[in-house]
Steps between C-alpha positions, in 0.01 A plus 500: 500500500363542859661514813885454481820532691905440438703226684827524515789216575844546444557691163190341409142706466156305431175697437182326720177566373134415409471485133164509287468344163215743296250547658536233762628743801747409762513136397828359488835542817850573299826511596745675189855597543604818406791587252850551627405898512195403676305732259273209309336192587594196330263202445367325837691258679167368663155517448145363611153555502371750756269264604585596881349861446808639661634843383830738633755229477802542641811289565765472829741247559610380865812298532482241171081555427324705311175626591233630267254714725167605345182670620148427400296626231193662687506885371620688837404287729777346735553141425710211645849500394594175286873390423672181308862436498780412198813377483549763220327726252373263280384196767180617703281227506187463336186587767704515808382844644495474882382730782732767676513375851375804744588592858215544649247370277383696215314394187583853296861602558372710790262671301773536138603384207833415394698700331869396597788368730772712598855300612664728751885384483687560787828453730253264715370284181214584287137561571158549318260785498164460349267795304148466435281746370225590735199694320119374561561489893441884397304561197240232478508165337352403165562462115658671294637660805435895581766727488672598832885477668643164543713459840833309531569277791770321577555157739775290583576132276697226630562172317465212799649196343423574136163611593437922472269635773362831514487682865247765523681789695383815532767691465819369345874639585742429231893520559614518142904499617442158743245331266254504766094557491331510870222701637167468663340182519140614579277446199301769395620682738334867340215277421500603095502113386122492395226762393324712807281283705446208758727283299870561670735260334814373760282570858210268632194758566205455716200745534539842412859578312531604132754716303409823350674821404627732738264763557816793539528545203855335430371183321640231711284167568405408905342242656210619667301353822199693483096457502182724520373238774697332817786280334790330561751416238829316495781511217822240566738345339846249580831559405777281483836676629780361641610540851581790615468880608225691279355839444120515402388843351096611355378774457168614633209750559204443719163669611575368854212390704505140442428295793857310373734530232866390490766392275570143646867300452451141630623129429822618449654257833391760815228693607294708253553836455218777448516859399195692580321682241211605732646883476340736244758532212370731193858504335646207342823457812734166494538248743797283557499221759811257566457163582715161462453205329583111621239331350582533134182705425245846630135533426411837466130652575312806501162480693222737553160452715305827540166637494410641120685784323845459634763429297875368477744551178820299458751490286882430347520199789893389513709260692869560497815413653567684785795725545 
C-alpha cells in the first residue's frame, strides 16, 4: 500500500489509498470502508487503474459532492493538484481527473504537493484549509529524492459553483470557533515558493532580482536587488483585494547608497505611494504603510537602480485589513 488517508461521513469511515498489485507499485486508487470499530478494512467499494499517476488521495465533501483530491507522482517535486467528484464512495468516474483552479496562477500548488483538506466548521458556515508538503524548494530536486525536512504550508480553498480553487496566501489565519480561514493575499510573500535563484514564482522580475538565503545567519529566504556592475532591477506583483482600508508590512535590510530604492503601492484607485529605502539599513527592520483601495486591486513593487555592489533584502511582504 502507498500513500493513504481516512474519510470520514457520518458513522461511516472509508480508507483512500494507492494500492500495488506485486510488484506493480502504486498502480491502482481504492476506496474500502472500514468495519463498524473502524479497526480493519473491508474489501473496496471502488477501484481503477492508476493510470493518472496520482498518489496521496484524499477525500472532502462540500454541500452534496464529494471530492477526491490527489497530488502527482513526481518524487518530491511539487506538482499540480488534480481532483474528480462522486456522488458517493463507489461512483467516481472513470478518467475524469481535472485541474485545481489557482488564484493567482500557479502550475505546482505554489511550489507543494498535496497532502490534504482540512473543513474548518464554524458558527459562520464551514471553510477549507489546504496542506501541501513543501520539500525540494529546499533540498534539491531529483530521483530517488535526498534526504532533508519537508515543510508544511497551508492556503485557503473555496468551492465557486461546484468548482474548488486554490488561493495562494501567504500566510493563512484560521478561526476554528467561526469556521473562518483569511489571511494575506500576497503570494510568496517570504519568497520560499521555488529553489534559490532568478526564478521568483508569484512577482514579475526584470534585471537584477533573485532569492537567496539570508546571509544573518537565521535561514530565512529574501529577494535580493543586487549586482557587481551598475543595475537596476524591478520585482512586482497585483493583488486582487476588495475595497477598502489596508495595512502593507516587509521587512527589509539595505546597504544604502542606491541612487533609488523604494517599496512602491500603486493602481490601487489614487496616487502611488513610495517608501524610501535609500537609507543604509544593516538589520532586518519592518515597514508598514496604509493605503486604501477603490479599484478592486494594488500592484506592489520593489525597485532598485544603483551603481554596482549595493544591495536591497526584502521579505515576509503582507497586506492586511487595517484596524
Amino acid at each position: 500500500m502507498g500513500d493513504h488517508s481516512v474519510f470520514v461521513d457520518g458513522s461511516d469511515a472509508y480508507l483512500v489509498y494507492v494500492g500495488d498489485q506485486g510488484s506493480d507499485i502504486n498502480s491502482t486508487l481504492n476506496v474500502a470502508p472500514l468495519d463498524t470499530n473502524w479497526t480493519k478494512v473491508r474489501p473496496a467499494v471502488w477501484s481503477e487503474r492508476n493510470t493518472g499517476h496520482k498518489e496521496a488521495p484524499g477525500i472532502v465533501k462540500a454541500g452534496a459532492t464529494y471530492y477526491m483530491f490527489a497530488s502527482g507522482m513526481d518524487w518530491w517535486n511539487a506538482t499540480p493538484t488534480s481532483y474528480r467528484t462522486g456522488k458517493d464512495m463507489s461512483s467516481w468516474g472513470q478518467d475524469s481527473w481535472k485541474s485545481v483552479a489557482t488564484r493567482p496562477a500557479s502550475d505546482n500548488s505554489y511550489g507543494t504537493q498535496f497532502e490534504q483538506i482540512i473543513p474548518v466548521v464554524g458558527t459562520q458556515g464551514t471553510s477549507y484549509l489546504y496542506n501541501g508538503d513543501r520539500y525540494s524548494q529546499y533540498h534539491g530536486t531529483g530521483a530517488p529524492a535526498p534526504g532533508g525536512i519537508g515543510r508544511n504550508a497551508w492556503y485557503p480553498l473555496t468551492f465557486e459553483g461546484g468548482v474548488p480553487r486554490l488561493h495562494g496566501y501567504t500566510d493563512v489565519d484560521v478561526d476554528a470557533a467561526a469556521g473562518t480561514v483569511t489571511g494575506n493575499p500576497v503570494a510568496n510573500g517570504r519568497f520560499d515558493q521555488d529553489v534559490t535563484g532568478s526564478r521568483i514564482p508569484q512577482w514579475r522580475v526584470t534585471g537584477a532580482a533573485r532569492v537567496d538565503e539570508s546571509t544573518v545567519g537565521d535561514g530565512r529566504r529574501q529577494l535580493t536587488l543586487w549586482d557587481d556592475a551598475a543595475y537596476s532591477a524591478w520585482a512586482d506583483q497585483q493583488v486582487a483585494l476588495p475595497n477598502g482600508s489596508y495595512k502593507l508590512s516587509f521587512d527589509y535590510r539595505t546597504s544604502g547608497g542606491q541612487n533609488n530604492a523604494y517599496f512602491e503601492v500603486k493602481d490601487h484607485g489614487s496616487a502611488a505611494v513610495r517608501t524610501d529605502l535609500t537609507t543604509k539599513q544593516g538589520a532586518w527592520t519592518t515597514k508598514t504603510v496604509n493605503f486604501t483601495v477603490t479599484s478592486g486591486k494594488a500592484n506592489l513593487g520593489i525597485w532598485a537602480d544603483s551603481a554596482k555592489d549595493t544591495w536591497l533584502n526584502v521579505d515576509n511582504v503582507s497586506v492586511l485589513p487595517a484596524g
